[in-house]
N, CA, C and O atoms as a MOPAC input file, in Angstrom:
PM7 MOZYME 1SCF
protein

 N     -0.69700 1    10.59100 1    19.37300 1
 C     -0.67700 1    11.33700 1    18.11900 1
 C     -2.04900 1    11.21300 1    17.44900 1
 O     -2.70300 1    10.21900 1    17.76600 1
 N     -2.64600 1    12.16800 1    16.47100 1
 C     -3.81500 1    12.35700 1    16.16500 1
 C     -3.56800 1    11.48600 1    14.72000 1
 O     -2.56300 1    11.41900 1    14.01200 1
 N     -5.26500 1    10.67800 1    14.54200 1
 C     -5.39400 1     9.70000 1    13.58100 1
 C     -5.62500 1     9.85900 1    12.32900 1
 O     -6.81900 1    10.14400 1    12.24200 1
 N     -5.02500 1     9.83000 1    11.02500 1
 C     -5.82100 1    10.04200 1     9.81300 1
 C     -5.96800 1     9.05600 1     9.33600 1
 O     -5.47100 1     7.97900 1     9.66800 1
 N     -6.86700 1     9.35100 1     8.25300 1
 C     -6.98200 1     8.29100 1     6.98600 1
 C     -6.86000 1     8.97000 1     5.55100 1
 O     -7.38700 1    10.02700 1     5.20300 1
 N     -6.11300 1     8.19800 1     4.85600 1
 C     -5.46900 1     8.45600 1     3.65800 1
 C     -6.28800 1     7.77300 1     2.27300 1
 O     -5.83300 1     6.73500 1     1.79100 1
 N     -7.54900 1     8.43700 1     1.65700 1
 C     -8.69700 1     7.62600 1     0.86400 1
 C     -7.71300 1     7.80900 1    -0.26900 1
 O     -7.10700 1     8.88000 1    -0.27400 1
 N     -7.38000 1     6.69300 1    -1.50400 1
 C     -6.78700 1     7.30700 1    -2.57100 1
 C     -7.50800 1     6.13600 1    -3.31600 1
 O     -7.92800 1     5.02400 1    -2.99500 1
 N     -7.43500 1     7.31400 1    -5.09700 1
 C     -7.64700 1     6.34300 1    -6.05300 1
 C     -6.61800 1     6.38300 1    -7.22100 1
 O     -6.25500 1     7.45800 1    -7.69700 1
 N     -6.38500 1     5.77900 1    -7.44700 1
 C     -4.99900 1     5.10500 1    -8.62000 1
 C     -5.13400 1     5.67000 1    -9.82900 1
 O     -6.32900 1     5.90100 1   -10.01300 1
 N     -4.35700 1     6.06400 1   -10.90700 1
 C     -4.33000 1     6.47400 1   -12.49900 1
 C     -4.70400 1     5.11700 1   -13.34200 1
 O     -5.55700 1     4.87400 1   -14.19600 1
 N     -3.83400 1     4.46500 1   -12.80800 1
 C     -4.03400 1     2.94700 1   -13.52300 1
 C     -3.95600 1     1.69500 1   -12.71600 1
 O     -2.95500 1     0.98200 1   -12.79500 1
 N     -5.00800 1     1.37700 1   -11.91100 1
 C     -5.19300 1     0.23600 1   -11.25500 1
 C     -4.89900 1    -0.76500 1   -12.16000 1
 O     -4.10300 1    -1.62700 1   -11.78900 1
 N     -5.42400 1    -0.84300 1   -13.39000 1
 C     -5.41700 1    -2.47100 1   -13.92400 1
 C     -3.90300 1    -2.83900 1   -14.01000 1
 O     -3.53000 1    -3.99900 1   -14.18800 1
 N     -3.00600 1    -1.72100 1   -13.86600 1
 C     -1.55400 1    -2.49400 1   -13.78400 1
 C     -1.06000 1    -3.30400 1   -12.53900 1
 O     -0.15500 1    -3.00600 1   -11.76000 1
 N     -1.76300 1    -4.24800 1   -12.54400 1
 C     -1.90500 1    -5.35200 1   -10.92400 1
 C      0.06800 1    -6.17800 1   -11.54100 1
 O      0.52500 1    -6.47000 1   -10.43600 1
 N      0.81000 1    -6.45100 1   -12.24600 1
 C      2.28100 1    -6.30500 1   -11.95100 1
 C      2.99900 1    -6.10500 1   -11.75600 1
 O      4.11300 1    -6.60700 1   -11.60600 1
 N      2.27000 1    -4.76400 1   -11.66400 1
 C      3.55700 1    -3.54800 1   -11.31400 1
 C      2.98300 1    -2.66900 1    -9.75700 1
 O      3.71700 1    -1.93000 1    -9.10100 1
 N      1.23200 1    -3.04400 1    -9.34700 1
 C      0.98100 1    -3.00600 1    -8.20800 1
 C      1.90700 1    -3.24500 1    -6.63100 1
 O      2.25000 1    -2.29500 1    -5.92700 1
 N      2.10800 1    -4.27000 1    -6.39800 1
 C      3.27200 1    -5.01100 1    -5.30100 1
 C      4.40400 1    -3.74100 1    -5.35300 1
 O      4.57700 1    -2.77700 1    -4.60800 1
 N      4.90600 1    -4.07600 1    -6.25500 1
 C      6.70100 1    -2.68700 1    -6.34500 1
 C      6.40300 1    -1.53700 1    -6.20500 1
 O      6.96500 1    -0.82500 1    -5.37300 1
 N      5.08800 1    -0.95600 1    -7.29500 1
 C      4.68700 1     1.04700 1    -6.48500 1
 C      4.65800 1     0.84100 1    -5.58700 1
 O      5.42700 1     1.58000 1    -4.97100 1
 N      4.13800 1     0.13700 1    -4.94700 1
 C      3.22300 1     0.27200 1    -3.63800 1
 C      4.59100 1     0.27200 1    -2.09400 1
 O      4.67600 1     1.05400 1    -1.14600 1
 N      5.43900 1    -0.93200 1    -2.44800 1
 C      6.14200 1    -0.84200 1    -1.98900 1
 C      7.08500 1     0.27500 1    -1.91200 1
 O      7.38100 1     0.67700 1    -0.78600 1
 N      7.65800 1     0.89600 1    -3.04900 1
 C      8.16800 1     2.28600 1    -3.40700 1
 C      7.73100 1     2.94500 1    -2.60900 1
 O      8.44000 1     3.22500 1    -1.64200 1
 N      6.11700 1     3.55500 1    -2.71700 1
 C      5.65600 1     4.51400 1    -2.05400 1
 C      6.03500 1     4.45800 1    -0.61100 1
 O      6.74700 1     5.28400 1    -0.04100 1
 N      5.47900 1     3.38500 1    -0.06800 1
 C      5.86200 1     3.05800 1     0.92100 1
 C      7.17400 1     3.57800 1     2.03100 1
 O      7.11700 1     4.39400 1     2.95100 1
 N      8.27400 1     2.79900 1     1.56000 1
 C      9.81500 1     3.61500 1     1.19600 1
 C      9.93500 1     4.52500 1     1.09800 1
 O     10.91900 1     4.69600 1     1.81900 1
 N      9.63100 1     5.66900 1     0.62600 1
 C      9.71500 1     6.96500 1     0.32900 1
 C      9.15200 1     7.87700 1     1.59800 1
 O      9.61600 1     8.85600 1     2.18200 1
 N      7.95600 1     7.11400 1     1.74800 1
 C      7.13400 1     7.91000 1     3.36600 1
 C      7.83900 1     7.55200 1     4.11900 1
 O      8.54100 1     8.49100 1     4.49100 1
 N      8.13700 1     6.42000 1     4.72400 1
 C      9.26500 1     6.32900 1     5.51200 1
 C     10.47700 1     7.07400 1     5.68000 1
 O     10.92000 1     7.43000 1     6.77100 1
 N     11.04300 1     7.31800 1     4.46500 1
 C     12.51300 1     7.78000 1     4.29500 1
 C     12.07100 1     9.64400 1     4.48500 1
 O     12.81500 1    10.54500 1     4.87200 1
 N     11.19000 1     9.69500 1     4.22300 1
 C     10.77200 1    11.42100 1     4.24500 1
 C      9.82000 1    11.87900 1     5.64500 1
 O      9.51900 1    13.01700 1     6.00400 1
 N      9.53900 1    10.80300 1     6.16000 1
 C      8.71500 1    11.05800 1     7.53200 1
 C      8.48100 1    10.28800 1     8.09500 1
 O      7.36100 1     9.78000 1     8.03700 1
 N      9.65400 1     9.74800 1     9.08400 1
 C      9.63900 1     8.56300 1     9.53900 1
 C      8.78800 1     8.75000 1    11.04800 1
 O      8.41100 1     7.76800 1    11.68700 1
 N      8.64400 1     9.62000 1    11.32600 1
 C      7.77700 1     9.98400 1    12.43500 1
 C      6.27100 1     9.39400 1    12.63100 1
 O      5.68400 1     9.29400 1    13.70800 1
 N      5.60600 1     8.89700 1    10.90000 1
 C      4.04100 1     8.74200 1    10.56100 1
 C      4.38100 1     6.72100 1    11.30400 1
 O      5.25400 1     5.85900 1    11.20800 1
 N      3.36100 1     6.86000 1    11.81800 1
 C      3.15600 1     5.15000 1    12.39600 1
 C      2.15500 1     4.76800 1    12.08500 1
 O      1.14700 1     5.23700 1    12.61300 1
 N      2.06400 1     3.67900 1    11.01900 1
 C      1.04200 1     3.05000 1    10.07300 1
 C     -0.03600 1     2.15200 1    11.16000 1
 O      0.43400 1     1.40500 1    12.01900 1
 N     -1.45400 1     2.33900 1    10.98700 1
 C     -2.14100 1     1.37400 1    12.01200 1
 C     -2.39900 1     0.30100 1    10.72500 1
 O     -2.12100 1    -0.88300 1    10.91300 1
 N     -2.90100 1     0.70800 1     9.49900 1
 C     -3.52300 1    -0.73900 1     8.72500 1
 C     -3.24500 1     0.16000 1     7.42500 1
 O     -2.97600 1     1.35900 1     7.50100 1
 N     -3.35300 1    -0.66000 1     6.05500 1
 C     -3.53400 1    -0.27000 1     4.98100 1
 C     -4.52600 1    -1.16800 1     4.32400 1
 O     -4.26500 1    -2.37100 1     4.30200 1
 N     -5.62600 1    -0.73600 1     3.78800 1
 C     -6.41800 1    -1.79800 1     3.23900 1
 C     -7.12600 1    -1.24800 1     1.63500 1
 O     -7.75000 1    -0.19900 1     1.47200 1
 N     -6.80000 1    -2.33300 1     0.52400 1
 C     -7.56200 1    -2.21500 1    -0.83200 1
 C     -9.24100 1    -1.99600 1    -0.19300 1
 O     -9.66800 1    -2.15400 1     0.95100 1
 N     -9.61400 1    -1.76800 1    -0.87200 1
 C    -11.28300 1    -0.91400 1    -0.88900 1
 C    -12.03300 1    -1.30200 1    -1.84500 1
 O    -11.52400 1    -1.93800 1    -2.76800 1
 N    -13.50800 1    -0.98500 1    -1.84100 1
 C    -14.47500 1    -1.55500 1    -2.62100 1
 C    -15.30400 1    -0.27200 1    -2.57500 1
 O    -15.70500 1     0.16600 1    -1.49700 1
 N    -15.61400 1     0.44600 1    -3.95500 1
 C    -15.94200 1     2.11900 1    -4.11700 1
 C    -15.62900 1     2.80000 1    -4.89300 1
 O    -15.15000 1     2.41100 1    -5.95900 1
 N    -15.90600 1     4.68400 1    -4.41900 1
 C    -14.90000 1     4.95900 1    -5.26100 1
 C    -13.72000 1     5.11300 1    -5.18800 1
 O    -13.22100 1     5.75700 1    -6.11100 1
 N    -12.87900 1     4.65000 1    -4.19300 1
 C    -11.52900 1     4.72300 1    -3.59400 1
 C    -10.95600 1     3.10400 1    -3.95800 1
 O    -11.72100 1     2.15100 1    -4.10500 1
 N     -9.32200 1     3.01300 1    -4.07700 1
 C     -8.77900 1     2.07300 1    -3.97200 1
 C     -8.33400 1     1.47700 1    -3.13400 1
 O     -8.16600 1     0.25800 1    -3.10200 1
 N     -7.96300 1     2.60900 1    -1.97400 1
 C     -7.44400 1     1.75900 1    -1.05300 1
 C     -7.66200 1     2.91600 1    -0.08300 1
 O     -8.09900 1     4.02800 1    -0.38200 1
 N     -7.34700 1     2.55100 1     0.94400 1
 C     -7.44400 1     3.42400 1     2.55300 1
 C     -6.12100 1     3.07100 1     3.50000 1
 O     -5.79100 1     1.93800 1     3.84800 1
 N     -5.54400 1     4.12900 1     3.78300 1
 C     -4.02600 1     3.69800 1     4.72100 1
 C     -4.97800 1     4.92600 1     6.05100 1
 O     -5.64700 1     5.93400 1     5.82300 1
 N     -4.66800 1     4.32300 1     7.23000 1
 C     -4.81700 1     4.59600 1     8.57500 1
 C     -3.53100 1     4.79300 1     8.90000 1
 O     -2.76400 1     3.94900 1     8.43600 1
 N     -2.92700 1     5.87300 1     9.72900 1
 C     -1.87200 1     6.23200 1    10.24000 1
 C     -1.65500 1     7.06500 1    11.18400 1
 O     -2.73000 1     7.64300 1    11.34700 1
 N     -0.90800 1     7.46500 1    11.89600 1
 C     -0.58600 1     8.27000 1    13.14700 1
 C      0.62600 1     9.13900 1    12.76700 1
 O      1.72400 1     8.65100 1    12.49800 1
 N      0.32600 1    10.62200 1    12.76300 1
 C      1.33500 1    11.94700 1    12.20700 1
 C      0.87900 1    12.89600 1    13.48500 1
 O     -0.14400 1    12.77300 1    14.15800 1
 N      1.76700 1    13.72100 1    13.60400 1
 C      1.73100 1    14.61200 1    14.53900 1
 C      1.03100 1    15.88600 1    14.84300 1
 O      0.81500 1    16.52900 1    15.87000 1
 N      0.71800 1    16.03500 1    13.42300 1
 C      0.14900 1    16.82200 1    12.93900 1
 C     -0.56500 1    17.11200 1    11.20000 1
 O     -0.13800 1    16.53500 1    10.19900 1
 N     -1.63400 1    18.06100 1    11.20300 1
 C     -2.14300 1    17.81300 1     9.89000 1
 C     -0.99400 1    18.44200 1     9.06700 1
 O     -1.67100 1    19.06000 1     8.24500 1
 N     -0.05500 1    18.62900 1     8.82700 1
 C      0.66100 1    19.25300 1     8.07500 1
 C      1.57400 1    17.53600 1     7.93600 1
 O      2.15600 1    17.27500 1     6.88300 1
 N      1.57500 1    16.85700 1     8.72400 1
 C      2.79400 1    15.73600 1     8.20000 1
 C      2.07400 1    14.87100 1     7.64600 1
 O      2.78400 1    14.00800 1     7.13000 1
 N      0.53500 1    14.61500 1     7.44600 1
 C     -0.26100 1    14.02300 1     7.47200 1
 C     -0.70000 1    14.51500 1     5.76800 1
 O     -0.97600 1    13.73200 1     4.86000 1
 N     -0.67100 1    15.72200 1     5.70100 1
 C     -0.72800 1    16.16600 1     4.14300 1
 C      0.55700 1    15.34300 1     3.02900 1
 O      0.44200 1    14.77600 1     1.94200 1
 N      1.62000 1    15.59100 1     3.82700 1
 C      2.59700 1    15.35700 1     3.24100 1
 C      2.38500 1    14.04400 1     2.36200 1
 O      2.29400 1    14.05200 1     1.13500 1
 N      2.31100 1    12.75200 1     3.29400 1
 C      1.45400 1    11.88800 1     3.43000 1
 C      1.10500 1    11.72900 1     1.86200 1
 O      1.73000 1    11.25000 1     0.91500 1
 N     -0.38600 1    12.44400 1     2.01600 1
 C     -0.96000 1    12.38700 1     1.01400 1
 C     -0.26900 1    13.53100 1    -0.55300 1
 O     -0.65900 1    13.40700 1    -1.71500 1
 N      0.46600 1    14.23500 1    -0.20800 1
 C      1.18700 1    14.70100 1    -1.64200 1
 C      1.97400 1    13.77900 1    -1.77700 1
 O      1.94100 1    13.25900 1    -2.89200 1
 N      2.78300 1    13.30600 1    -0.96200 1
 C      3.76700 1    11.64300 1    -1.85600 1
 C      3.02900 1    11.14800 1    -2.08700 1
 O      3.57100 1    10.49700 1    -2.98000 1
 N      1.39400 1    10.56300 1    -2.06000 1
 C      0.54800 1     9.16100 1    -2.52000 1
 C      0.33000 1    10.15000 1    -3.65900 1
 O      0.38800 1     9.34500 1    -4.58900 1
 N      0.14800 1    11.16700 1    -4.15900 1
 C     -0.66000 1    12.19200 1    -5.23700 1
 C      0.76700 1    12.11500 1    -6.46600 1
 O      0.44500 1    11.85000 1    -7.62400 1
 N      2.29600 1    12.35200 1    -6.15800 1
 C      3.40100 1    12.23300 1    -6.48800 1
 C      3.31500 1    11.03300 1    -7.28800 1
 O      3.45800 1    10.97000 1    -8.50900 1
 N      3.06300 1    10.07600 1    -6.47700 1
 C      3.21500 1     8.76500 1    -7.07100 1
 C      1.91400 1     7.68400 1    -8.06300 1
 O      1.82700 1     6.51900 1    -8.45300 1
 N      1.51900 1     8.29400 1    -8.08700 1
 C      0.40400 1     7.64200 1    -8.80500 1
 C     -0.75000 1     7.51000 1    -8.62000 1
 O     -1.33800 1     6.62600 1    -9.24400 1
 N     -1.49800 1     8.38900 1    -7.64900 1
 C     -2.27800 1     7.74300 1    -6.97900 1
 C     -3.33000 1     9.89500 1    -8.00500 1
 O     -2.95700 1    11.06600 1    -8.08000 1
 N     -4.34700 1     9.26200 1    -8.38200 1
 C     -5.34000 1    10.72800 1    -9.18200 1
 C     -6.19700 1    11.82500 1    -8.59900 1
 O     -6.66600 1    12.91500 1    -8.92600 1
 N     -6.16100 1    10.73100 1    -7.24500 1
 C     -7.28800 1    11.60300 1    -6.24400 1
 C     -7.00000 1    11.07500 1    -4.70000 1
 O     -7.48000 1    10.04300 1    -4.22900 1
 N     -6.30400 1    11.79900 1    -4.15600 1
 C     -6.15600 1    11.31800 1    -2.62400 1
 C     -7.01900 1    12.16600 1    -1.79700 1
 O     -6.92600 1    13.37000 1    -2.03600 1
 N     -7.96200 1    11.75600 1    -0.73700 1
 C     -8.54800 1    12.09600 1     0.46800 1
 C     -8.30300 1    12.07300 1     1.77900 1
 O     -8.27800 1    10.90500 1     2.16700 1
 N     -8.02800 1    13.17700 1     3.00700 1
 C     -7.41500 1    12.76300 1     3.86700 1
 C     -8.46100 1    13.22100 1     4.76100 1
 O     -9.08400 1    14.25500 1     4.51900 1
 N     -8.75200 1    12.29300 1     6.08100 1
 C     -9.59600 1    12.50100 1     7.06100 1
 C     -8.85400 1    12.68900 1     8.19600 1
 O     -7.68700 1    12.30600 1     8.10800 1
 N     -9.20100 1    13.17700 1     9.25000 1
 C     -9.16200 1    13.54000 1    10.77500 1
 C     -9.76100 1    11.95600 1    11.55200 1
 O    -10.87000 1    11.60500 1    11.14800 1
 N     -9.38300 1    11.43900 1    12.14600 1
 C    -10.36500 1    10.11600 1    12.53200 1
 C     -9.82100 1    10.28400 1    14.76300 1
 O     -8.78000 1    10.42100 1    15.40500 1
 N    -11.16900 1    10.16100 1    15.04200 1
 C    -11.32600 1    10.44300 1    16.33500 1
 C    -11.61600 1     9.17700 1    16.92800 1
 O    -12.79300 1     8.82900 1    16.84400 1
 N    -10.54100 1     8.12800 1    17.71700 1
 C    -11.01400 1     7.02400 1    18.47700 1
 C    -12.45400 1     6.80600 1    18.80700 1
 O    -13.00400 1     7.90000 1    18.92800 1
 N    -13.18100 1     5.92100 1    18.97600 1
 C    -15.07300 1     5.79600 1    19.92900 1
 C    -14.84600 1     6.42800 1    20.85800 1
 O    -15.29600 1     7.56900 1    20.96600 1
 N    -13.88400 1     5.71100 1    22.03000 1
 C    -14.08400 1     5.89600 1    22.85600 1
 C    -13.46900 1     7.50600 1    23.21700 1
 O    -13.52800 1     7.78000 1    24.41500 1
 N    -12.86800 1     8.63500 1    22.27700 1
 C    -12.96400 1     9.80600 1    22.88400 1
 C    -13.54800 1    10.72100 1    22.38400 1
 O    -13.30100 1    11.90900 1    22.59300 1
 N    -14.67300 1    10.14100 1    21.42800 1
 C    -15.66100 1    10.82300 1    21.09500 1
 C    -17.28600 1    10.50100 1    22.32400 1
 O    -18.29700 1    11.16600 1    22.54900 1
 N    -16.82700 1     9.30800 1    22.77800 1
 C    -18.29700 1     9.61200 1    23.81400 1
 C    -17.48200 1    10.19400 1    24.83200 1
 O    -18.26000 1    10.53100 1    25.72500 1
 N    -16.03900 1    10.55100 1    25.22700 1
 C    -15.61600 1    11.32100 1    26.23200 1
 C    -15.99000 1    12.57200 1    26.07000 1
 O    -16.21000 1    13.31300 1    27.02900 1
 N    -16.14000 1    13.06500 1    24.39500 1
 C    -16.46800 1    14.74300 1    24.07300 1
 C    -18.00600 1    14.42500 1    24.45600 1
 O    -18.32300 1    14.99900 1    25.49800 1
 N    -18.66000 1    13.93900 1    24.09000 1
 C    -19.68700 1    14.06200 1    25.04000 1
 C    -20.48600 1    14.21000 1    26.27000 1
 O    -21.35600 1    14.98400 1    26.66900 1
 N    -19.81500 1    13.09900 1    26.75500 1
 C    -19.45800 1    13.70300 1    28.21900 1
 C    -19.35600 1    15.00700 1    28.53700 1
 O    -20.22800 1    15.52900 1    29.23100 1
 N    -18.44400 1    15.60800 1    28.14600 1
 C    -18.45400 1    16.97500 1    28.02800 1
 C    -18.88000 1    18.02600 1    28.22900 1
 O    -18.63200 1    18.90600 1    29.05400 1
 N    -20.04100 1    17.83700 1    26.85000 1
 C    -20.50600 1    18.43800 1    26.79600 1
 C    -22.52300 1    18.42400 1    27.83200 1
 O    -23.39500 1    19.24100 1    27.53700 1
 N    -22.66700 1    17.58000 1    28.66700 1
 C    -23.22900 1    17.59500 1    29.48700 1
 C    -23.75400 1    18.57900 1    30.42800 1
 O    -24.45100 1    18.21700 1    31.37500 1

């Protein structure tokens, strides 16, 4: 399945008590609405983004979705990338030889 990444930034980060439970929520919700997406990592960030979720969807349309539940839930500005393994980007090279 093809790789995205999910860049988002928060309405109100400084609410770090109530951080743990959205997060978890959100979480829950992608699951329960597209259980098909298979999470590789989720990681807080240093930028202009808060955090970055890596995942596996079938397509860019489940992969949007994705990111309208993180936009739903709290999140002010979500970014979604296309992400191409190393190693089958020097295979497109190859390629192109």
């Amino acid at each position: 399945m093809p790789i995205y990444m999910l860049a988002t930034k928060l309405q109100n980060p400084e609410l770090v008590e109530k951080r743990k439970e959205t997060g978890e929520k959100w979480l829950k919700i992608v699951k329960e609405k597209l259980p098909d997406i298979k999470w590789i990592a989720h990681y807080a960030i240093l930028g202009p983004y808060d955090f970055i979720d890596i995942f596996e969807a079938k397509n860019e349309k489940e992969a949007a979705k994705v990111s309208l539940l993180s936009r739903a839930r709290g999140a002010v500005f979500a970014e979604s990338w296309t992400a191409i393994p190393y190693k089958d980007f020097l295979d497109l090279i190859k390629e192109l030889d």
